[in-house]
C-alpha positions as CSV (number, residue, x, y, z in Angstrom):
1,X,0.0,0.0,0.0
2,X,2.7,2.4,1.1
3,X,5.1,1.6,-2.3
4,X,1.2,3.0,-4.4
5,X,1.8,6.7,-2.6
6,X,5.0,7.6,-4.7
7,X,3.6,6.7,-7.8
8,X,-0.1,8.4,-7.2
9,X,2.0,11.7,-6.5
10,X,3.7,11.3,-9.2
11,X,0.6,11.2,-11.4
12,X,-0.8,14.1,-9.5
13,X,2.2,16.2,-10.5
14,X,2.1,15.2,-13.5
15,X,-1.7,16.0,-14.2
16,X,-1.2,19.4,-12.1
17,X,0.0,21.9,-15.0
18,X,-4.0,20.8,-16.7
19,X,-5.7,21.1,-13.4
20,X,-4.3,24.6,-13.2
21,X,-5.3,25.9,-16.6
22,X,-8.9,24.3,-15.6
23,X,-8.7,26.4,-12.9
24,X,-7.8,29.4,-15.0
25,X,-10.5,28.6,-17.6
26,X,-13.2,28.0,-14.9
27,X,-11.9,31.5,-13.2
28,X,-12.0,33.7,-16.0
29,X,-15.5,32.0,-16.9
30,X,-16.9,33.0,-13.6
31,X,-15.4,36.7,-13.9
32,X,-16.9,37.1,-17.1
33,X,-20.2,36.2,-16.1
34,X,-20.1,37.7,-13.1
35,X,-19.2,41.3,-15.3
36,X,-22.1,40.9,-18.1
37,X,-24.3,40.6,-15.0
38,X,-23.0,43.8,-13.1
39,X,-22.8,45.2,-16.9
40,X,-26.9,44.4,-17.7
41,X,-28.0,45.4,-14.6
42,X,-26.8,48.8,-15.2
43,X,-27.9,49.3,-18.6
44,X,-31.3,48.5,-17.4
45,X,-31.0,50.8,-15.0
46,X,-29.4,53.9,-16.0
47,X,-30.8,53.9,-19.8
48,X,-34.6,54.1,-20.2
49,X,-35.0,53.8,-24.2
50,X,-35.6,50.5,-25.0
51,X,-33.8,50.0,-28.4
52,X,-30.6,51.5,-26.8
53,X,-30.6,49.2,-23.8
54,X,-30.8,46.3,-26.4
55,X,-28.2,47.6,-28.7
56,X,-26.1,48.4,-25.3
57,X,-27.0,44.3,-23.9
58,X,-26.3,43.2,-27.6
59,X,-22.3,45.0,-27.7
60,X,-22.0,44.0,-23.9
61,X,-22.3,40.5,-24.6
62,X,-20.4,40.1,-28.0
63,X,-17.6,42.2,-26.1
64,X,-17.6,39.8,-23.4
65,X,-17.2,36.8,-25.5
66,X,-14.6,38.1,-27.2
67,X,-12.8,39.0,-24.2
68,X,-13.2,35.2,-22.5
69,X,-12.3,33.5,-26.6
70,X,-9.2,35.8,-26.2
71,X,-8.6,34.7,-22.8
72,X,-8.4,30.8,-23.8
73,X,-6.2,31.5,-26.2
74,X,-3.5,33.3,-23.7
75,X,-4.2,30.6,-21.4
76,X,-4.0,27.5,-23.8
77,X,-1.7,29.1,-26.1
78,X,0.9,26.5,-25.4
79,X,-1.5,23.4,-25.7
80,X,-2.8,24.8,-29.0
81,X,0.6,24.9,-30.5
82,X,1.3,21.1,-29.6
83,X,-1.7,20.4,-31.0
84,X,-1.7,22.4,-33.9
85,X,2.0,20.8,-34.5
86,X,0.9,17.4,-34.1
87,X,-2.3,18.3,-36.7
88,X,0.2,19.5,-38.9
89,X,2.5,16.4,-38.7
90,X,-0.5,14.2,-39.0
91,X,-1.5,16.0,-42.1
92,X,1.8,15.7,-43.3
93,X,1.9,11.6,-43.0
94,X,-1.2,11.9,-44.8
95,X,-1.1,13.4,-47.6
96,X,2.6,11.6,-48.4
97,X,0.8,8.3,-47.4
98,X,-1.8,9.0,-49.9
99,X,0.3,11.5,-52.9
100,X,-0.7,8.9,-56.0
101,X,-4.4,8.6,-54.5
102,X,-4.4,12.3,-54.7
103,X,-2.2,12.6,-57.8
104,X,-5.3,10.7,-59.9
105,X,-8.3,12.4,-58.6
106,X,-6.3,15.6,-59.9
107,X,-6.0,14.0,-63.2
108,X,-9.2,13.0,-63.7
109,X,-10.1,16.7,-63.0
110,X,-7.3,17.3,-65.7
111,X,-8.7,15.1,-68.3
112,X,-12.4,15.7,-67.1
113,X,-11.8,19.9,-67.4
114,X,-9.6,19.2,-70.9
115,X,-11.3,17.1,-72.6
116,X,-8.7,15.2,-73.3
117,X,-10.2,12.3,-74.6
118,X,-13.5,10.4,-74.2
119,X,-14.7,6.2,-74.1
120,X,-14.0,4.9,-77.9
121,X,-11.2,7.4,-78.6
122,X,-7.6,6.1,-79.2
123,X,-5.1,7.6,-77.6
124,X,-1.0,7.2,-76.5
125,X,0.4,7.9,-73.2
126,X,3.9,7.5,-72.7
127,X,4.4,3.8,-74.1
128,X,0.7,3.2,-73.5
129,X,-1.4,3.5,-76.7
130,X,-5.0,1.7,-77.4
131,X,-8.6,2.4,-77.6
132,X,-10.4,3.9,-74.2
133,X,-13.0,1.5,-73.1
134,X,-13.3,2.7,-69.8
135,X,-12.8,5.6,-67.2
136,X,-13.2,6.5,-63.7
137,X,-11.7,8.8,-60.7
138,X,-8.2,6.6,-60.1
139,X,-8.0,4.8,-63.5
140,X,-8.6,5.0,-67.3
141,X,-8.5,1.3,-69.5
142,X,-7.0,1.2,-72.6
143,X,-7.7,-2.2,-75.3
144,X,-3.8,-1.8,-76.4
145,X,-2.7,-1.1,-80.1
146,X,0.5,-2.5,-81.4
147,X,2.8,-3.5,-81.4
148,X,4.4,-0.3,-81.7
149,X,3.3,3.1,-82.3
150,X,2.6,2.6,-85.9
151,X,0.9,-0.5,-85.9
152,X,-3.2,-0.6,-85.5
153,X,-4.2,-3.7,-85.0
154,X,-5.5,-4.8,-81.1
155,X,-3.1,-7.2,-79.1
156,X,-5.8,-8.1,-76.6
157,X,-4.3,-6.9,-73.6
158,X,-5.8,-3.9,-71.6
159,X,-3.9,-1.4,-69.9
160,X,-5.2,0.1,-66.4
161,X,-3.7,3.5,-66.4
162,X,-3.4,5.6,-63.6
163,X,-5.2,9.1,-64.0
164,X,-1.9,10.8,-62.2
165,X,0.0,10.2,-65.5
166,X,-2.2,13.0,-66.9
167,X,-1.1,15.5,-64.8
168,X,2.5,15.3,-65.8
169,X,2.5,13.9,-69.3
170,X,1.0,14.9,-72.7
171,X,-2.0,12.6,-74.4
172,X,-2.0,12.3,-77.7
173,X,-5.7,12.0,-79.5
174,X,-5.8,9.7,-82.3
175,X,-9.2,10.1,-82.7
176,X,-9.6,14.0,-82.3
177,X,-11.6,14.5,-86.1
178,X,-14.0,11.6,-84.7
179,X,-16.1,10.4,-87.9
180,X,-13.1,10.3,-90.5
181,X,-9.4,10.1,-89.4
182,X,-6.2,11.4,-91.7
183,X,-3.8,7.8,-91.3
184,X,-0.2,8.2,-91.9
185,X,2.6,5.8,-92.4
186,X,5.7,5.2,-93.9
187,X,7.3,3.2,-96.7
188,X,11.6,3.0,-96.7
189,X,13.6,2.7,-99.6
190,X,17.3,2.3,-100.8
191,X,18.3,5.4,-102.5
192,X,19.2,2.8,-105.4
193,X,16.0,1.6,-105.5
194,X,13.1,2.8,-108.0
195,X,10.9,4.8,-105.6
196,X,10.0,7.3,-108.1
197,X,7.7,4.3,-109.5
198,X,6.8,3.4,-105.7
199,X,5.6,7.0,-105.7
200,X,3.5,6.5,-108.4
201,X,2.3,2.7,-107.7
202,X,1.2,3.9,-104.1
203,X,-0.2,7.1,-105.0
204,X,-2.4,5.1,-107.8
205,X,-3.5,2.1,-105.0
206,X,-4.4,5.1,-102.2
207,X,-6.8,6.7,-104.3
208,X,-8.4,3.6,-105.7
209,X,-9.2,2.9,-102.3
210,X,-10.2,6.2,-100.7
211,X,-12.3,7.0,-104.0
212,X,-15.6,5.2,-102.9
213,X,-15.6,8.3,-99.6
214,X,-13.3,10.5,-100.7
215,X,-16.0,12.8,-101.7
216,X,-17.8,12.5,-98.1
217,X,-14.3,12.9,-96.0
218,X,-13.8,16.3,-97.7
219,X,-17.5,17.2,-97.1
220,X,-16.9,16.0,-93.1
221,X,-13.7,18.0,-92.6
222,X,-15.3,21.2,-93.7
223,X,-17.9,20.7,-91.3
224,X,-15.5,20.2,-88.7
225,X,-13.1,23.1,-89.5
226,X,-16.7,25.3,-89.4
227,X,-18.0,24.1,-86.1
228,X,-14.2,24.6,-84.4
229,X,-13.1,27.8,-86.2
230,X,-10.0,24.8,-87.9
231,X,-8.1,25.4,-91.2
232,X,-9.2,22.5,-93.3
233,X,-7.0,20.2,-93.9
234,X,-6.4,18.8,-97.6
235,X,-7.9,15.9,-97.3
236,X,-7.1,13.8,-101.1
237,X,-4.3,11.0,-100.8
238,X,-0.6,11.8,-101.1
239,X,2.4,10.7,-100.9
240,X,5.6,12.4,-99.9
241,X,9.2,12.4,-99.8
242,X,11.5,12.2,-96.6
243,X,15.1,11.9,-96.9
244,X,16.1,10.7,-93.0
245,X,19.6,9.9,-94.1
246,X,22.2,9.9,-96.7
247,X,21.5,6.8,-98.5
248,X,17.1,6.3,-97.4
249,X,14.0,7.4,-99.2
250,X,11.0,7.1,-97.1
251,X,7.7,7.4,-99.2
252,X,5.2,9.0,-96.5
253,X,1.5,7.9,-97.3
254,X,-1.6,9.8,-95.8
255,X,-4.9,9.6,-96.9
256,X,-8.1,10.3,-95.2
257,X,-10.6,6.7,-93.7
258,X,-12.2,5.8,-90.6
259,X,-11.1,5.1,-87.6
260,X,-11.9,1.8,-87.7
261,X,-10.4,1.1,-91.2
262,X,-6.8,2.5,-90.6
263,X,-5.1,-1.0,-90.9
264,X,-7.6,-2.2,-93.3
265,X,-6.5,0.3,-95.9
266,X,-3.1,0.7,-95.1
267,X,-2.4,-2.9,-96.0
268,X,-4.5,-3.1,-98.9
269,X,-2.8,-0.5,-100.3
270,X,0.4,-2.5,-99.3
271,X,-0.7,-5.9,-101.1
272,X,-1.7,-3.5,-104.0
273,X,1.3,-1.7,-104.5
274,X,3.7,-4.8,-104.1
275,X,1.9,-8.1,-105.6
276,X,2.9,-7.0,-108.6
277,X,5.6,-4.5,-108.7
278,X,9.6,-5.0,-108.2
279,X,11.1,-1.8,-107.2
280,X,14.5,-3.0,-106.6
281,X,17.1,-1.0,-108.6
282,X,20.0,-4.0,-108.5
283,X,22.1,-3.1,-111.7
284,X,23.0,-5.7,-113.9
285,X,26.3,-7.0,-114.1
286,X,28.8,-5.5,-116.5
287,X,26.6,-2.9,-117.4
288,X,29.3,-0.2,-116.4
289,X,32.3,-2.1,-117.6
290,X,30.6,-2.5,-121.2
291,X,30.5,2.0,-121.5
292,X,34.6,1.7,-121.4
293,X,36.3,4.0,-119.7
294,X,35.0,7.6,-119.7
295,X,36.9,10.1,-122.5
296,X,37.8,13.3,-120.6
297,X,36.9,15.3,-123.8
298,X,33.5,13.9,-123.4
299,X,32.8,15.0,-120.3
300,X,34.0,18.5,-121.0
């Protein structure tokens, strides 16, 4: 019994520091109510016209509230820091505990205030590229695309990405002109080669194909250029020239088709264009050795 006394005191000193702000708080309490009740009685007393006394009893009390608010804060000034600190630290743990969490309901705000993209659309991401099937608050799925970023057919794999990617990286809409798309790829060639009739063999097989809605893909892209205030874009096939290095032609195809015919076309126009055409440009032999050597007066 004797060896619970030390420890009981040690409590009580312990607990004493709160018992004496108590004290304070229930003090200054008692003084202020004590005050607003010497303060009323004369008003009522000493002022006779009623809407005075009121507007007197009204200031009286807010005063006197304000007075005992600003009075726990002198007294529990010290508490209310540790308190506020240990908030703050909680707060802290928090929001690092939960950063991605709040990293994708700011993207989805992102994508949501952008309109970045909607369900159907194809889009890329970083590495991630497919067709959105679905969307939500943490998460957008993808059907992926590929292989590759020039590829269109579906792998069947879906792709869960995290809305927090669209805070800090750029989406790219494949799908922005909705109804008819303008599809793009490219065709490599040796400079030795016979591109110029590549040119003309691909050119040929794109507008066979594109012929049969040509005529309602230019009528669609003026629409669209009116409704968003867009240059038209020239929608009939071509191909162009690239020149990436010394010794490479690429032949860049682009011609307008849905969405949902972009690999379709593109290799139909392929079969076309190389069933029956060889556009090697392989010399044959001895056909420099049988000019003879080159006369300097000639040349002049």
């Amino acid at each position: 019994m004797l060896e619970q006394i030390p420890a009981a005191i040690s409590e009580l000193n312990l607990s004493m520091p709160a018992l004496r702000l108590l004290g304070t708080t229930v003090a200054l309490l008692l003084i202020v109510l004590v005050v607003r009740a010497v303060l009323s009685k004369v008003i009522r007393t000493s002022i006779q016209s009623t809407e005075l006394r009121r507007k007197w009893l009204v200031q009286t009390r807010n005063g006197l509230i304000l007075i005992f608010l600003l009075g726990l804060v002198l007294i529990w000034g010290q508490e209310l820091r540790t308190l506020a600190l240990s908030i703050v630290a909680i707060a802290v743990a928090f929001v690092v505990a939960t950063k991605e969490l709040i990293l994708c309901f700011i993207g989805s705000l992102v994508k949501g205030g952008a309109r970045s993209f909607d369900i159907g659309d194809r889009i890329q991401v970083k590495d991630f590229r497919g067709d959105v099937i679905d969307q939500n608050l943490l998460a957008t799925t993808i059907l992926e695309v590929g292989p590759g970023k020039l590829t269109h057919q579906r792998t069947g794999r879906a792709t869960v990405i995290p809305n927090s990617l669209f805070v800090s990286e750029p989406v790219i809409n494949e799908s922005f002109t909705e109804d008819y798309v303008l599809h793009v790829f490219t065709v490599p060639f040796k400079r030795d080669d016979n591109w110029q009739l590549a040119q003309k063999v691909l050119l040929d097989a794109t507008q066979a194909q594109c012929e049969p809605f040509l005529e309602t893909a230019r009528r669609y892209m003026r629409r669209l250029g009116d409704r968003r205030g867009l240059e038209v874009p020239v929608v009939d096939p071509r191909v162009s020239l690239q020149v990436p290095l010394a010794g490479e032609i690429h032949l860049v195809v682009r011609f307008p088709c849905r969405p949902s015919q972009r690999s379709a076309i593109e290799q139909a126009i392929l079969m076309e264009a190389f069933a029956n055409n060889d556009f090697s440009g392989v010399r044959k032999k001895g056909s420099e050795e049988d000019q003879g050597p080159i006369d300097p007066e000639r040349m002049e």
